[in-house]
PDB file of N, CA, C, O and CB in Angstrom:
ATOM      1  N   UNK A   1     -20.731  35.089 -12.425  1.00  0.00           N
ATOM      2  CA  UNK A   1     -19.689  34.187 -11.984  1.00  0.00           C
ATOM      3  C   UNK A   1     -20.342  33.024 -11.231  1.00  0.00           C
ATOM      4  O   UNK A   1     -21.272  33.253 -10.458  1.00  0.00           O
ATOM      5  CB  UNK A   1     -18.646  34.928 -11.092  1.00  0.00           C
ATOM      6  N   UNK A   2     -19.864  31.737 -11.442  1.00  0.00           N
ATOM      7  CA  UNK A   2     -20.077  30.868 -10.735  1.00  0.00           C
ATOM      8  C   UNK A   2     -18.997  30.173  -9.904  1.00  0.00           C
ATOM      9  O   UNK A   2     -17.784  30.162 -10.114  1.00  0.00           O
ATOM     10  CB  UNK A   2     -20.646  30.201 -11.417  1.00  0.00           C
ATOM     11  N   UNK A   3     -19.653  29.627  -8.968  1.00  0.00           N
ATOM     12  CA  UNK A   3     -18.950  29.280  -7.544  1.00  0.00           C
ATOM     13  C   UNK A   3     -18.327  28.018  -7.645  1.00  0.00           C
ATOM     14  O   UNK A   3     -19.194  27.151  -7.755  1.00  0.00           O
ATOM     15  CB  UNK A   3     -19.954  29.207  -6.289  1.00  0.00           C
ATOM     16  N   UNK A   4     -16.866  27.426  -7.657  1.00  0.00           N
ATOM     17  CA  UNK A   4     -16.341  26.219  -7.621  1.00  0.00           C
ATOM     18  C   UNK A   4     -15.473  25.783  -6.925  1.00  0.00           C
ATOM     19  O   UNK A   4     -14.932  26.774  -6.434  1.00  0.00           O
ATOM     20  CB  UNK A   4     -16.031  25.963  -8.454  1.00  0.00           C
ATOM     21  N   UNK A   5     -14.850  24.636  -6.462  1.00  0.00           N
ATOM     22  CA  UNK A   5     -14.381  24.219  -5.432  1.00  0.00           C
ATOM     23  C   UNK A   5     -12.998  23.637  -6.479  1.00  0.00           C
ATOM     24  O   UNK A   5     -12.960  22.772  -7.354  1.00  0.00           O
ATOM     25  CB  UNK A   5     -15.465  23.180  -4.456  1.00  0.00           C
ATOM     26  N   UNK A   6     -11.911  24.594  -5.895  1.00  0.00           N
ATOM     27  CA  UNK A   6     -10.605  23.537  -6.191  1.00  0.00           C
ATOM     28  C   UNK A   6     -10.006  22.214  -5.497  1.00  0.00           C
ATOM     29  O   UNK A   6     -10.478  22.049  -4.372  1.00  0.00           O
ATOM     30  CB  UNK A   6      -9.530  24.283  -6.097  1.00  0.00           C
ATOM     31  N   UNK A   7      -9.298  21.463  -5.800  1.00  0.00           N
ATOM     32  CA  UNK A   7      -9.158  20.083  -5.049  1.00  0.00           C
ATOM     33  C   UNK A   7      -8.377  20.440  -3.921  1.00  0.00           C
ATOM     34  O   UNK A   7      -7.837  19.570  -3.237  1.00  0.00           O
ATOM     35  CB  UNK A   7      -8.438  18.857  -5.889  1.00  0.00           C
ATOM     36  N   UNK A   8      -8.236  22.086  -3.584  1.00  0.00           N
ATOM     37  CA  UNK A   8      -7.655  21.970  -2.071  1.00  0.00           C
ATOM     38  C   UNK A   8      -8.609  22.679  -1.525  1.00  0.00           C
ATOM     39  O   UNK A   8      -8.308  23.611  -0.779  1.00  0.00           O
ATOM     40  CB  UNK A   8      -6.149  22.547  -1.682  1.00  0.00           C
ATOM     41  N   UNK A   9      -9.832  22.390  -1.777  1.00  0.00           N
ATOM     42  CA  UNK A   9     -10.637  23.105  -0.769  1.00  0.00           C
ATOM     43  C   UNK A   9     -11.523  24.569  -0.744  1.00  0.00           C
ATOM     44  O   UNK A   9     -12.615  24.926  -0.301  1.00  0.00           O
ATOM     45  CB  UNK A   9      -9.765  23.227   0.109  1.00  0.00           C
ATOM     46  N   UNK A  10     -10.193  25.308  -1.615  1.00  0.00           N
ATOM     47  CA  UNK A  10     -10.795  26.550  -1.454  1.00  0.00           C
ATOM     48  C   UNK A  10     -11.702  26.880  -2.364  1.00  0.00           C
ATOM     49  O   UNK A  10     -11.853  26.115  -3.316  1.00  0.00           O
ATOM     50  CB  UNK A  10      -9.958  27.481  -1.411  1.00  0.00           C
ATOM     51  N   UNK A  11     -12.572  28.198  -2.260  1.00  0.00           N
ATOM     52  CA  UNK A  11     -13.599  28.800  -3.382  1.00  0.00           C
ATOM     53  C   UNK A  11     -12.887  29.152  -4.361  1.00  0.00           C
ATOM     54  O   UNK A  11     -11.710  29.510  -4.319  1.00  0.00           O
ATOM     55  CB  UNK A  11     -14.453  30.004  -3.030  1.00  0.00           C
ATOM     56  N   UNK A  12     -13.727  29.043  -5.483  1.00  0.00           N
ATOM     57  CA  UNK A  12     -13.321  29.989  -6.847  1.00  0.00           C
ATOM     58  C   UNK A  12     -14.049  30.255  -7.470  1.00  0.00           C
ATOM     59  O   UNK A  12     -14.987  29.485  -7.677  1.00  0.00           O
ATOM     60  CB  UNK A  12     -12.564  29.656  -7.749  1.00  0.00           C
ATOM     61  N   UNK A  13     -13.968  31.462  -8.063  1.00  0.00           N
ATOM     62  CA  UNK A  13     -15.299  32.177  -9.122  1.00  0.00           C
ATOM     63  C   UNK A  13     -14.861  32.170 -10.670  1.00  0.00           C
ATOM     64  O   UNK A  13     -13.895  32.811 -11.085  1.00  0.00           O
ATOM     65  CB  UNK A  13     -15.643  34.056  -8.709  1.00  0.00           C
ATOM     66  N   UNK A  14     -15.599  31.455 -11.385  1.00  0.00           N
ATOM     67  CA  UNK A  14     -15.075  31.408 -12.592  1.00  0.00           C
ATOM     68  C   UNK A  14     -16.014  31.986 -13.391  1.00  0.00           C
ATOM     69  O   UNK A  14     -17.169  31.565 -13.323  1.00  0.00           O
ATOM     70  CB  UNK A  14     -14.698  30.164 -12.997  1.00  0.00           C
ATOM     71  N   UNK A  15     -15.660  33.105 -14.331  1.00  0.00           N
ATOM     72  CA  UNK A  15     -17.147  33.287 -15.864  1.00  0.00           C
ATOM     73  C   UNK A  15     -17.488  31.939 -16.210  1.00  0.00           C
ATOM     74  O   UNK A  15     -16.530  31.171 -16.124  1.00  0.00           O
ATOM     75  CB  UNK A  15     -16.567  34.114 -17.750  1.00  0.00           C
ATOM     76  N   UNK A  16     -18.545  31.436 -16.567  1.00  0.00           N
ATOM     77  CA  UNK A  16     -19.366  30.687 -17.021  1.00  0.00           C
ATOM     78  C   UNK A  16     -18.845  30.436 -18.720  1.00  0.00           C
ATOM     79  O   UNK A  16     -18.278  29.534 -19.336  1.00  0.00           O
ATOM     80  CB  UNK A  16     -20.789  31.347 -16.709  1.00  0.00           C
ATOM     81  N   UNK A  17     -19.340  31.641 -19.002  1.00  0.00           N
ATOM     82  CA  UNK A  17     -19.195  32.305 -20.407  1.00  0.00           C
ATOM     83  C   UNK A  17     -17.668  31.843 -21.154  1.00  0.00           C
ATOM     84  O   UNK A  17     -17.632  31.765 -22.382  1.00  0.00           O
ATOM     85  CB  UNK A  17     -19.270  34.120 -20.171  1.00  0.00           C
ATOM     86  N   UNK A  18     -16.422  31.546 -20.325  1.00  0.00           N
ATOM     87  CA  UNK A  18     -15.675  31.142 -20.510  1.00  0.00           C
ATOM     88  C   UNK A  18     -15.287  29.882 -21.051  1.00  0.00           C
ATOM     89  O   UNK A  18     -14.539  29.737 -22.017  1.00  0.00           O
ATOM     90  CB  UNK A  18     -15.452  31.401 -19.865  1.00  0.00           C
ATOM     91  N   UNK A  19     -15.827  28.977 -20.388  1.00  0.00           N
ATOM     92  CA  UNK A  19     -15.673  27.667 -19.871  1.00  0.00           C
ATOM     93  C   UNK A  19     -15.852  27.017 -21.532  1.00  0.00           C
ATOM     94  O   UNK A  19     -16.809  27.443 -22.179  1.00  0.00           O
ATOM     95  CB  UNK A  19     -16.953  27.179 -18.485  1.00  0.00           C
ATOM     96  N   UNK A  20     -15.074  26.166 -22.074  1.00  0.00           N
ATOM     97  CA  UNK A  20     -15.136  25.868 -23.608  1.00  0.00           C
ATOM     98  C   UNK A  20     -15.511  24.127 -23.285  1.00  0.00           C
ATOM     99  O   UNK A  20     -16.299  23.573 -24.052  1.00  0.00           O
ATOM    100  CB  UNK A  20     -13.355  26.292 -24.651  1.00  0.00           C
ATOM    101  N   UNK A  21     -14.990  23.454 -22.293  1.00  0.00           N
ATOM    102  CA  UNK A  21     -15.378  21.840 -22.320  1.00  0.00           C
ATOM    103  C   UNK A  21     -14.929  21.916 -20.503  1.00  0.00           C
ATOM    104  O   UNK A  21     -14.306  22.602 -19.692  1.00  0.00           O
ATOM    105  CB  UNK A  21     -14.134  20.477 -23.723  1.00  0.00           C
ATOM    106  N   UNK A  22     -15.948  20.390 -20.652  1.00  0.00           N
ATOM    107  CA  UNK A  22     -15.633  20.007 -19.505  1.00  0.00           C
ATOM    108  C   UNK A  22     -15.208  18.516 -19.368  1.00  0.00           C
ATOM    109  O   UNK A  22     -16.002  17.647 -19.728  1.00  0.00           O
ATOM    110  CB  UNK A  22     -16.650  20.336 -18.748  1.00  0.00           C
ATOM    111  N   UNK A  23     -14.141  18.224 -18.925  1.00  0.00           N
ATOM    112  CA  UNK A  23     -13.566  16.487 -19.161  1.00  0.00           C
ATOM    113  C   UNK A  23     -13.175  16.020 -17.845  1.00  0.00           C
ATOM    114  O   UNK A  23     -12.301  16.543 -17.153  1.00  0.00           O
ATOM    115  CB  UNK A  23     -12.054  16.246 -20.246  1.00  0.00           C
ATOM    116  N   UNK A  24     -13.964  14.874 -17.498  1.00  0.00           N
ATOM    117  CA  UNK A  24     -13.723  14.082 -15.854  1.00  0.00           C
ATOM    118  C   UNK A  24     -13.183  12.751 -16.002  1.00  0.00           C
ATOM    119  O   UNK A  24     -13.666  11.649 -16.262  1.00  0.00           O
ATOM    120  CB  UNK A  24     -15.222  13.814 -14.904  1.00  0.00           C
ATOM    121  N   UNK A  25     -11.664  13.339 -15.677  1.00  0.00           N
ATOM    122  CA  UNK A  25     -10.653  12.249 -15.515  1.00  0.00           C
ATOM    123  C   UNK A  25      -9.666  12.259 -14.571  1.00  0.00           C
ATOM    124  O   UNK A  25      -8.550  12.773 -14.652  1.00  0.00           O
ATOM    125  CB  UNK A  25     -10.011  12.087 -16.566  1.00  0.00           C
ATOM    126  N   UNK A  26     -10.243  11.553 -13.522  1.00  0.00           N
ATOM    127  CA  UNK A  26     -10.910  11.549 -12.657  1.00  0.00           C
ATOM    128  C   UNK A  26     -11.653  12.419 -11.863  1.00  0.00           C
ATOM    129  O   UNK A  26     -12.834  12.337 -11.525  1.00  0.00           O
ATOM    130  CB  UNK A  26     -10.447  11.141 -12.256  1.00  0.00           C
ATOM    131  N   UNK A  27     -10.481  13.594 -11.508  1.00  0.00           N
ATOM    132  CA  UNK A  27     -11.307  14.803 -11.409  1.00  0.00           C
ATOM    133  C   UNK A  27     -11.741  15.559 -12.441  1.00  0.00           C
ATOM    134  O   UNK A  27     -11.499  15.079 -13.548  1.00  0.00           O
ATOM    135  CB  UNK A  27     -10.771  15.603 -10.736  1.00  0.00           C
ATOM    136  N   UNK A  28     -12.528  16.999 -12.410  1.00  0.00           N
ATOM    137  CA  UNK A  28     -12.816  17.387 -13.204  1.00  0.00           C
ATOM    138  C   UNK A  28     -11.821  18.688 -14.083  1.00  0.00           C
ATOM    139  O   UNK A  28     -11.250  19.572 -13.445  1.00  0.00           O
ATOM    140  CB  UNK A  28     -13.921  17.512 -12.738  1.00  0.00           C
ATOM    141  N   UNK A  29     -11.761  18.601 -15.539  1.00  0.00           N
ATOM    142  CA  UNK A  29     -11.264  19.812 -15.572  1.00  0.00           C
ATOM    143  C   UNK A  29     -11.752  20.603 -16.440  1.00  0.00           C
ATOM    144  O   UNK A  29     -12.111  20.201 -17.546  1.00  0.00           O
ATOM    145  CB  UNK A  29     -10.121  19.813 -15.695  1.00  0.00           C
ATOM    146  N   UNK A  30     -11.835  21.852 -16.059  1.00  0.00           N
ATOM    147  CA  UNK A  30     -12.222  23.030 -17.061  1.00  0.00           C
ATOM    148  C   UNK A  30     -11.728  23.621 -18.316  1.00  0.00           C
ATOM    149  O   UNK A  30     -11.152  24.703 -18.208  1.00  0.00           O
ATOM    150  CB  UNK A  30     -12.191  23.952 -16.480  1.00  0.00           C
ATOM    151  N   UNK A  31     -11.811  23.274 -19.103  1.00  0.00           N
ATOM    152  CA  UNK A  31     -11.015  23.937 -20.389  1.00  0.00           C
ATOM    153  C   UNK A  31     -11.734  25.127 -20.716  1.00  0.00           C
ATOM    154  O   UNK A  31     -12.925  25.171 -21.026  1.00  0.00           O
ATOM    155  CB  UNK A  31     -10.938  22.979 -21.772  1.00  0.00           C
ATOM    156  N   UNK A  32     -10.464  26.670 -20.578  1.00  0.00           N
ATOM    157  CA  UNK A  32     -11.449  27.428 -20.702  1.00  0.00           C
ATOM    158  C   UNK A  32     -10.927  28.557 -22.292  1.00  0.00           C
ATOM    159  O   UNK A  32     -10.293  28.161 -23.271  1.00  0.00           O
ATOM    160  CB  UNK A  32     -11.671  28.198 -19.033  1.00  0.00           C
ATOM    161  N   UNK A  33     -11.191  29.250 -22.169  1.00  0.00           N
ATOM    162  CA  UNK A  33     -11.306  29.898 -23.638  1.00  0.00           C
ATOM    163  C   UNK A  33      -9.999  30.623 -23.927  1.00  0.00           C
ATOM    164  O   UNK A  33      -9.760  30.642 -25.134  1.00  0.00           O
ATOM    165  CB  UNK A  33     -12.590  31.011 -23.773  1.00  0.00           C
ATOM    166  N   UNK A  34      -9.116  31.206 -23.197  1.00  0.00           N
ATOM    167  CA  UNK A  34      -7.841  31.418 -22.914  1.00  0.00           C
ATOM    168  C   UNK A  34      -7.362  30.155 -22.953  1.00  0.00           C
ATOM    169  O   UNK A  34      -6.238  30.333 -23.420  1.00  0.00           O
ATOM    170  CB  UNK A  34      -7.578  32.114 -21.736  1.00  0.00           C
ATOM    171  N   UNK A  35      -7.478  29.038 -22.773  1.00  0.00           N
ATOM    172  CA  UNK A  35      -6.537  27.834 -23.252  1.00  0.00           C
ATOM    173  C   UNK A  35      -6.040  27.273 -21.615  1.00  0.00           C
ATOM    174  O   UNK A  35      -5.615  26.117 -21.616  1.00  0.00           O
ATOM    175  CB  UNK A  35      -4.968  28.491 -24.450  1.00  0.00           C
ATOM    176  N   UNK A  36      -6.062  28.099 -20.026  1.00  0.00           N
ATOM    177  CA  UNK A  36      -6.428  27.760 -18.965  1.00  0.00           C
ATOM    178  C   UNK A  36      -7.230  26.495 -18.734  1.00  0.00           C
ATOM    179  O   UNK A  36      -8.324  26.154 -19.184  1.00  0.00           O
ATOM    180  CB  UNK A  36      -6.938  28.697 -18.597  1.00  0.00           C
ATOM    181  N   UNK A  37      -6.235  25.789 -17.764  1.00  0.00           N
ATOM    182  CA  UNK A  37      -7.169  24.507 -17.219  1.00  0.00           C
ATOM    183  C   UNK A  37      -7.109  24.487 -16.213  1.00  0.00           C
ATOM    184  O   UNK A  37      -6.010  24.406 -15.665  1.00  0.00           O
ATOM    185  CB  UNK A  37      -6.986  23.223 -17.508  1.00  0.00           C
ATOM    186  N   UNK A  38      -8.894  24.588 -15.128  1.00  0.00           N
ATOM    187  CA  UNK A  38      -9.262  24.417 -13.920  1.00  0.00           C
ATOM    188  C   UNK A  38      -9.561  23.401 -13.274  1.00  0.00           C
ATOM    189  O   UNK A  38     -10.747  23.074 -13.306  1.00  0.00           O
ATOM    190  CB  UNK A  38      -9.961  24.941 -13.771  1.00  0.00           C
ATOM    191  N   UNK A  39      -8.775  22.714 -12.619  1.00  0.00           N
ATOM    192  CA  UNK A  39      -9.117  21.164 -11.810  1.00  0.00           C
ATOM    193  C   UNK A  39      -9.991  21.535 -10.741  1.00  0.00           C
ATOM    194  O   UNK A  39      -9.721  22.583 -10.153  1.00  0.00           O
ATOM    195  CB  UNK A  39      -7.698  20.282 -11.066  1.00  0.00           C
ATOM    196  N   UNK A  40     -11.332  20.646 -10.254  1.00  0.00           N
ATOM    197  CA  UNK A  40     -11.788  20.685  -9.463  1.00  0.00           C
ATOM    198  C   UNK A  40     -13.025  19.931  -8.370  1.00  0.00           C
ATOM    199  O   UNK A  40     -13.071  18.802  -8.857  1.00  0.00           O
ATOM    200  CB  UNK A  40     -11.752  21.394  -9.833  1.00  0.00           C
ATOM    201  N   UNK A  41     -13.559  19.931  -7.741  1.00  0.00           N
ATOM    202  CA  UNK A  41     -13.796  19.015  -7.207  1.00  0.00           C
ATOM    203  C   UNK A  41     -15.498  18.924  -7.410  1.00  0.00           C
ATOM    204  O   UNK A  41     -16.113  17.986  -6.903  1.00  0.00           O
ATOM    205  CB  UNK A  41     -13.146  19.102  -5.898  1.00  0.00           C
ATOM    206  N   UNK A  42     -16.014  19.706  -7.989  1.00  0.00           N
ATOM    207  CA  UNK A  42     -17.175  19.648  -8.426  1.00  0.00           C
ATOM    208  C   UNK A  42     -17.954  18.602  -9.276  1.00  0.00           C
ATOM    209  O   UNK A  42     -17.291  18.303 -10.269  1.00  0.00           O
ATOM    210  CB  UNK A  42     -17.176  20.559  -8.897  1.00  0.00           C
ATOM    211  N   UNK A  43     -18.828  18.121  -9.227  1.00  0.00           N
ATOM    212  CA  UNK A  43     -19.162  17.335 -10.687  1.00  0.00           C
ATOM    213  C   UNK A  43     -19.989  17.892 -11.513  1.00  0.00           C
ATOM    214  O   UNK A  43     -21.023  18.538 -11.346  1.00  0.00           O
ATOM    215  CB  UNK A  43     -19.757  16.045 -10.582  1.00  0.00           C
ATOM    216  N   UNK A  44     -19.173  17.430 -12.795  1.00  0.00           N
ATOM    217  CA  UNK A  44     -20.393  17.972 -14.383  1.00  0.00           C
ATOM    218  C   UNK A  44     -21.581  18.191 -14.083  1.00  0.00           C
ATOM    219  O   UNK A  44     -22.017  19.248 -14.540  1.00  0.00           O
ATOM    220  CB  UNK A  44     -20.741  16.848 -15.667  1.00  0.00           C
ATOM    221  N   UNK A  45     -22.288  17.580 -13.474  1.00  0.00           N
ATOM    222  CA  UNK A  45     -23.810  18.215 -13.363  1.00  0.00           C
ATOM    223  C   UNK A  45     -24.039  19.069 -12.322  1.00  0.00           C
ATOM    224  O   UNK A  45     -25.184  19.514 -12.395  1.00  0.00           O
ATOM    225  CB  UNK A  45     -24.881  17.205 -13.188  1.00  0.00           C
ATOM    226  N   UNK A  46     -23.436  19.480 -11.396  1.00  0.00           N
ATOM    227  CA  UNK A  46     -22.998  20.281 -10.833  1.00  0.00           C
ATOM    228  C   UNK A  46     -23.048  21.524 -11.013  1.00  0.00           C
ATOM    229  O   UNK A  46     -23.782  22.333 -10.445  1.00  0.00           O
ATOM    230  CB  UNK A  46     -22.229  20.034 -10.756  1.00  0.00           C
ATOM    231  N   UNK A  47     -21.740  21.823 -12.345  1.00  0.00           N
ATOM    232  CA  UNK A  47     -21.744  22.760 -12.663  1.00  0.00           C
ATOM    233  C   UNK A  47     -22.260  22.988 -13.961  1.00  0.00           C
ATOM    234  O   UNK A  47     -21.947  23.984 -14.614  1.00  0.00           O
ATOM    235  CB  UNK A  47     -20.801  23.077 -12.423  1.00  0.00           C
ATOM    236  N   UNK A  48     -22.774  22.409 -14.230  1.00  0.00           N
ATOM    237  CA  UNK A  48     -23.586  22.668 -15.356  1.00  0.00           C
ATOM    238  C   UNK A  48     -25.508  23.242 -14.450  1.00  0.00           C
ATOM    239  O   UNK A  48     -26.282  23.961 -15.082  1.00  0.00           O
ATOM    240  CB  UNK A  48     -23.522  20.815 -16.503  1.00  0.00           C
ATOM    241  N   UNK A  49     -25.751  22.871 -13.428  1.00  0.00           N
ATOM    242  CA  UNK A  49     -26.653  22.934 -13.219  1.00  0.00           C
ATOM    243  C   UNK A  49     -26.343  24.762 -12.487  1.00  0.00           C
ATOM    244  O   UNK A  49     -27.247  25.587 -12.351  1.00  0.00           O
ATOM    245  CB  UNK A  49     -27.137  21.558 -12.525  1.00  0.00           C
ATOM    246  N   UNK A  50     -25.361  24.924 -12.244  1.00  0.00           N
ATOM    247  CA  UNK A  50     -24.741  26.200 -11.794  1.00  0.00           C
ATOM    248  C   UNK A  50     -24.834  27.202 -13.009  1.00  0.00           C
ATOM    249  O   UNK A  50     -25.416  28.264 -12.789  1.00  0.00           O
ATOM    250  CB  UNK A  50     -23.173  25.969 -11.313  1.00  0.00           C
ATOM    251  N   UNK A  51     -24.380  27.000 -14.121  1.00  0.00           N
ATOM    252  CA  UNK A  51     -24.477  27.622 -15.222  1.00  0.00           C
ATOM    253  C   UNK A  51     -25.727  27.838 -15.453  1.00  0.00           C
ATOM    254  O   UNK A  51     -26.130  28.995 -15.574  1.00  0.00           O
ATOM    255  CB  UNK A  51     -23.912  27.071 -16.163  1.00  0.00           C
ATOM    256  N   UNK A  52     -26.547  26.791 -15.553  1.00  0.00           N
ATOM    257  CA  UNK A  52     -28.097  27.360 -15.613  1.00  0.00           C
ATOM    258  C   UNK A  52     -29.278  28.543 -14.814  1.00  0.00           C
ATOM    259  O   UNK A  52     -30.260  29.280 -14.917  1.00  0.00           O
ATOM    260  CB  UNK A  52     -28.646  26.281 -15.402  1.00  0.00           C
ATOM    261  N   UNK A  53     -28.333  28.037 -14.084  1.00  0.00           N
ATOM    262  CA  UNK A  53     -28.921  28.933 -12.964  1.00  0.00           C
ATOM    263  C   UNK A  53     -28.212  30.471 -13.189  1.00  0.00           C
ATOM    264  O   UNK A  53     -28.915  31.482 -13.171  1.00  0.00           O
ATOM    265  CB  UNK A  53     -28.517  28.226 -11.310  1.00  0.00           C
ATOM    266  N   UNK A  54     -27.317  30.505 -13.318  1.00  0.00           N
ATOM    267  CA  UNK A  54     -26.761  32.160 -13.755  1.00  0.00           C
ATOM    268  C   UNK A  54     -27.456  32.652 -14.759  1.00  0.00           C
ATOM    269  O   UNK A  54     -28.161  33.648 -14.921  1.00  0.00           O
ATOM    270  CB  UNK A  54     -25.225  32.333 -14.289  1.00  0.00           C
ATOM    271  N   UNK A  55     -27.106  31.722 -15.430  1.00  0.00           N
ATOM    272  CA  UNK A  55     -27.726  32.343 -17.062  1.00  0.00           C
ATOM    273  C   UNK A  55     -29.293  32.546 -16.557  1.00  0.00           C
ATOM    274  O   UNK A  55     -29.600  33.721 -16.758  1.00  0.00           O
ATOM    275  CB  UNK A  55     -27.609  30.913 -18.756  1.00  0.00           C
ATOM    276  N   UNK A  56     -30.428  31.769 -15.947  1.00  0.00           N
ATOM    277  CA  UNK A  56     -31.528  32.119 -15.569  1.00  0.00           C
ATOM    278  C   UNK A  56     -31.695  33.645 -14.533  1.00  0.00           C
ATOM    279  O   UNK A  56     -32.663  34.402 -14.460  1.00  0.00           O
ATOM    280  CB  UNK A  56     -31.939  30.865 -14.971  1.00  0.00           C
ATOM    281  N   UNK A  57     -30.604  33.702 -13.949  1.00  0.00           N
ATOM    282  CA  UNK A  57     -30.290  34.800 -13.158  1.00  0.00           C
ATOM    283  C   UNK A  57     -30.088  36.393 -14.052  1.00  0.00           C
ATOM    284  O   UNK A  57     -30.665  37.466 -13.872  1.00  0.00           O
ATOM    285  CB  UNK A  57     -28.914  34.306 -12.387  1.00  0.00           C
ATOM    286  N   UNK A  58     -28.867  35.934 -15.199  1.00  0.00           N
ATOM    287  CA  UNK A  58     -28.692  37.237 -15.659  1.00  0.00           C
ATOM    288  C   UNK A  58     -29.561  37.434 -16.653  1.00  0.00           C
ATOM    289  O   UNK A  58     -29.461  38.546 -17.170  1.00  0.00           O
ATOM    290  CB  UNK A  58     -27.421  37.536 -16.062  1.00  0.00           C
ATOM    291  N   UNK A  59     -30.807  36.360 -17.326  1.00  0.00           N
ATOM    292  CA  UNK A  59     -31.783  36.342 -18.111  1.00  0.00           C
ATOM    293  C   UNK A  59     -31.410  35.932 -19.553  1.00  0.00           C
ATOM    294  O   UNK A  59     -31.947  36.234 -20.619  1.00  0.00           O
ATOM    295  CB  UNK A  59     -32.366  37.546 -18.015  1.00  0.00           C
ATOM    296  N   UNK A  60     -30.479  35.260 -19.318  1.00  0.00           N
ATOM    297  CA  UNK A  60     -30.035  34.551 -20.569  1.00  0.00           C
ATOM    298  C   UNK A  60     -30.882  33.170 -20.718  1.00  0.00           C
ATOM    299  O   UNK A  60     -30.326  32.090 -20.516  1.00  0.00           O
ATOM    300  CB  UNK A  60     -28.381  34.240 -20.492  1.00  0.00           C
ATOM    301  N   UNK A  61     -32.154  33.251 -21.055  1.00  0.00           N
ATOM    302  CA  UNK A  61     -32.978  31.722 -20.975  1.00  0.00           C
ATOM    303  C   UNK A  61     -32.842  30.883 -22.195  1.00  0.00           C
ATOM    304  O   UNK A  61     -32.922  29.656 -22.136  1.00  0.00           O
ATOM    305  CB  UNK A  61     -34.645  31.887 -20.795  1.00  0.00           C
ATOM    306  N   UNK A  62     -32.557  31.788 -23.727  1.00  0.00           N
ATOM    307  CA  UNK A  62     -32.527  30.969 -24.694  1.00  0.00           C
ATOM    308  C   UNK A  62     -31.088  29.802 -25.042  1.00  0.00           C
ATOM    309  O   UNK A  62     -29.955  29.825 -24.561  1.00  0.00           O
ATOM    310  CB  UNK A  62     -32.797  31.939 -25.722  1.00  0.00           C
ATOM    311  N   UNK A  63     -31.710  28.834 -26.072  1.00  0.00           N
ATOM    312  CA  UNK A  63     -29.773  27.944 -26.460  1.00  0.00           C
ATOM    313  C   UNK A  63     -29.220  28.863 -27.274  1.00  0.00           C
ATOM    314  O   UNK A  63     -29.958  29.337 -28.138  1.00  0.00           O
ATOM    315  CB  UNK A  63     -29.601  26.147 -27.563  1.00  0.00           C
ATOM    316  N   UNK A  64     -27.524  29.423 -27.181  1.00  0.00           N
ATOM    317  CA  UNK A  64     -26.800  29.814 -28.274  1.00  0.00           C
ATOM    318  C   UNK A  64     -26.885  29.119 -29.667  1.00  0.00           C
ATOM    319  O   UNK A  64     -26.805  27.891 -29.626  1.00  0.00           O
ATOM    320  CB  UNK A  64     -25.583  29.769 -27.869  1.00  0.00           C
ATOM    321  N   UNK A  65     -26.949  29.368 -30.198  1.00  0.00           N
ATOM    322  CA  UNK A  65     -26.562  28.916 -31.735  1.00  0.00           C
ATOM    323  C   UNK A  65     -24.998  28.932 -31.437  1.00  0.00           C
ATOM    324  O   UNK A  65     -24.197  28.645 -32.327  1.00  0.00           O
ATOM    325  CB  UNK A  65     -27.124  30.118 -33.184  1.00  0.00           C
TER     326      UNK A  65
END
């Protein structure tokens, strides 16, 4: 799980693994695989650099096909 900030502040843990796009208008939102959308205050590289880091964590180092 990775760590994200909703636009009121609080924490949230979202699967990674989920997450299908990410679109910043103005804020950011999560489109996730259930069809769920997460607004938040993070930026794309952000959490993309968050994702890397899990996946380096749970030893997922290669790209999906």
């Amino acid at each position: 799980m990775i760590e994200v900030t909703r636009l009121n502040g609080k924490k949230y843990w979202i699967n990674p693994h989920m997450i299908e796009s990410m679109e910043n208008n103005p804020d950011l939102t999560l489109s996730m695989l259930s069809g769920k959308k997460v607004i938040v205050k993070n930026a794309p590289e952000d959490i993309i650099e968050k994702i890397v880091a899990y996946r380096q964590k749970i030893g997922i180092n290669i790209q999906e096909v």
